[in-house]
C-alpha positions as CSV (number, residue, x, y, z in Angstrom):
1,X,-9.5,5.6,-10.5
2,X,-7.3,2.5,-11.2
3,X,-3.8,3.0,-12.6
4,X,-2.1,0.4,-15.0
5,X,-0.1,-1.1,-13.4
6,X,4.1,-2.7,-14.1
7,X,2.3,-6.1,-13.4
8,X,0.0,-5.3,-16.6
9,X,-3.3,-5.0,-15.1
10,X,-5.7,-2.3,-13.7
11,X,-6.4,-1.8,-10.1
12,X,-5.8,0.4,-6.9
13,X,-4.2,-2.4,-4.5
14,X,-1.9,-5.7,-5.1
15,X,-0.7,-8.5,-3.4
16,X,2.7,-9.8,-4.5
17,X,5.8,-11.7,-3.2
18,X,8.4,-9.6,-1.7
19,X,10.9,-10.7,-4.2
20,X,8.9,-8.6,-6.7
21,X,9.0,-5.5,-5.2
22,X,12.4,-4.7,-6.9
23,X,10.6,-4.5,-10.0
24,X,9.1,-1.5,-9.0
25,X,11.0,1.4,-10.4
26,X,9.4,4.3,-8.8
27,X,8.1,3.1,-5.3
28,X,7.9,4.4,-1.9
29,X,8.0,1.6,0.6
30,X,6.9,1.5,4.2
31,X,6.2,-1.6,7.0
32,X,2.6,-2.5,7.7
33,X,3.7,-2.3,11.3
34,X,3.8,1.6,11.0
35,X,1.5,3.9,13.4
36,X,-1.3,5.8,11.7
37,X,0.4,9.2,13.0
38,X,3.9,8.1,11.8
39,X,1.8,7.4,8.2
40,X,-0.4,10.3,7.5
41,X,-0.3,12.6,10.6
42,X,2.1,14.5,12.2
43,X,4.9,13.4,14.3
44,X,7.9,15.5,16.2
45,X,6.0,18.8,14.2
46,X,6.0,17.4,10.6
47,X,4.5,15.3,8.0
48,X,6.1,11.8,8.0
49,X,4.9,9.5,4.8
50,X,2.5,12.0,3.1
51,X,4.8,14.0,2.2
52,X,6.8,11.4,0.6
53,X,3.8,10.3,-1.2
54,X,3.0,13.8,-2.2
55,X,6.4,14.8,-3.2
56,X,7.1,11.2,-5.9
57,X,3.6,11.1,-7.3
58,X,3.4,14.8,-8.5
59,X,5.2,12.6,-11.5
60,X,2.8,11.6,-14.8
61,X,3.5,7.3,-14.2
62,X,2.5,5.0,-11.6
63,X,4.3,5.3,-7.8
64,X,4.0,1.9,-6.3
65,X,3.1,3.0,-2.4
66,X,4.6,-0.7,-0.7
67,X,3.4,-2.0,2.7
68,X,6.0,-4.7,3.9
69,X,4.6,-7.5,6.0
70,X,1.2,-7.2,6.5
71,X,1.0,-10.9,6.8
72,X,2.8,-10.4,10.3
73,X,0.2,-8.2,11.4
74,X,-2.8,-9.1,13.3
75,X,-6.4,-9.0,11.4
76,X,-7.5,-6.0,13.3
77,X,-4.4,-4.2,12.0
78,X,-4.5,-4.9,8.6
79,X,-7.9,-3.8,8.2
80,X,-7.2,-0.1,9.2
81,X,-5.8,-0.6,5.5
82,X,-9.2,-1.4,4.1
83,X,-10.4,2.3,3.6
84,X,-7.1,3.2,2.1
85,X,-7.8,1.0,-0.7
86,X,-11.2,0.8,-0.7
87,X,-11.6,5.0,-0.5
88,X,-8.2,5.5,-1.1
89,X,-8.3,7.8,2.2
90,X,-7.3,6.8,5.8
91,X,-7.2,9.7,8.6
92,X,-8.6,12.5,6.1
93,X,-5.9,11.7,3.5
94,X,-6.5,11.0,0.1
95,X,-4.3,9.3,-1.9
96,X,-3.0,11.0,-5.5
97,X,-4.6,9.3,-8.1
98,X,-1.3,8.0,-9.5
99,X,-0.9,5.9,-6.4
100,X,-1.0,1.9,-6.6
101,X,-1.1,0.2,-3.0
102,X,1.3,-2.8,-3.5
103,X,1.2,-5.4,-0.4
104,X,4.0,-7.7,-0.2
105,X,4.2,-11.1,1.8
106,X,6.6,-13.6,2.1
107,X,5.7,-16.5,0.5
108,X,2.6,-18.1,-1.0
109,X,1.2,-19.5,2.0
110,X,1.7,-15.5,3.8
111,X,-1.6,-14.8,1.8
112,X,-3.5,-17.1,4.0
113,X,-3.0,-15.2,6.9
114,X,-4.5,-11.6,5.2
115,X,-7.6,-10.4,6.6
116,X,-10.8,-11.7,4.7
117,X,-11.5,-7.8,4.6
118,X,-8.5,-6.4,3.0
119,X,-8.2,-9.8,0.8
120,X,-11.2,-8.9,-0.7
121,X,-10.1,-5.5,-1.9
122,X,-7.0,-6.6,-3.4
123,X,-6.0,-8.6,-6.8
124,X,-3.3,-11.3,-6.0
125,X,-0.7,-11.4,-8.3
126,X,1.8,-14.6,-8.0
């Protein structure tokens, strides 16, 4: 299900300049460089991420779920994203309905160097 999003459009997974993500009132933000188990797994006997995401999108509006600098990532990397946005699931976690995957890069030319995958997924919004 897509969500309406601050930007004013529809979909489950963005592309915008970092210097927007402070428009994003209710967000939970994260670096593309984190490990799956760090994201949805467990680490040192607890849930990490998902039980951030779990906890702010219980909430009737739009959390903005934001993963800094997947530009700096390799292609292979990035595209471990491509389920979460196409399925919205990655490692057997689904992702509330609420949720809108926001990916933030540098600059205009940053969006260059997103995977052909991923890209494809995504609207860009500049």
């Amino acid at each position: 299900m897509n969500v309406d999003s601050i930007f004013g459009i529809k979909s489950s997974a963005v592309i915008v300049l970092d210097q927007e993500i402070k428009k994003l009132k209710n967000r939970v933000v994260m670096s593309a460089d984190i490990s799956n188990k760090a994201l949805f797994g467990m680490e040192f006997g607890k849930t990490v991420f998902s039980e951030k995401l779990n906890e702010t999108s219980r909430q009737d509006t739009p959390v903005y779920f934001v993963i800094n600098n997947i530009e700096k990532q390799t292609e292979e990397y990035q595209n471990r994203f491509v389920g979460l946005v196409k399925d919205r699931e990655m490692n057997g976690y689904y992702l509330p309905q609420n949720i809108v995957i926001v990916f933030s890069v540098k600059n205009k030319d940053s969006i260059q160097k997103i995977s052909k995958e991923l890209y494809k997924f995504c609207d860009v919004l500049m």
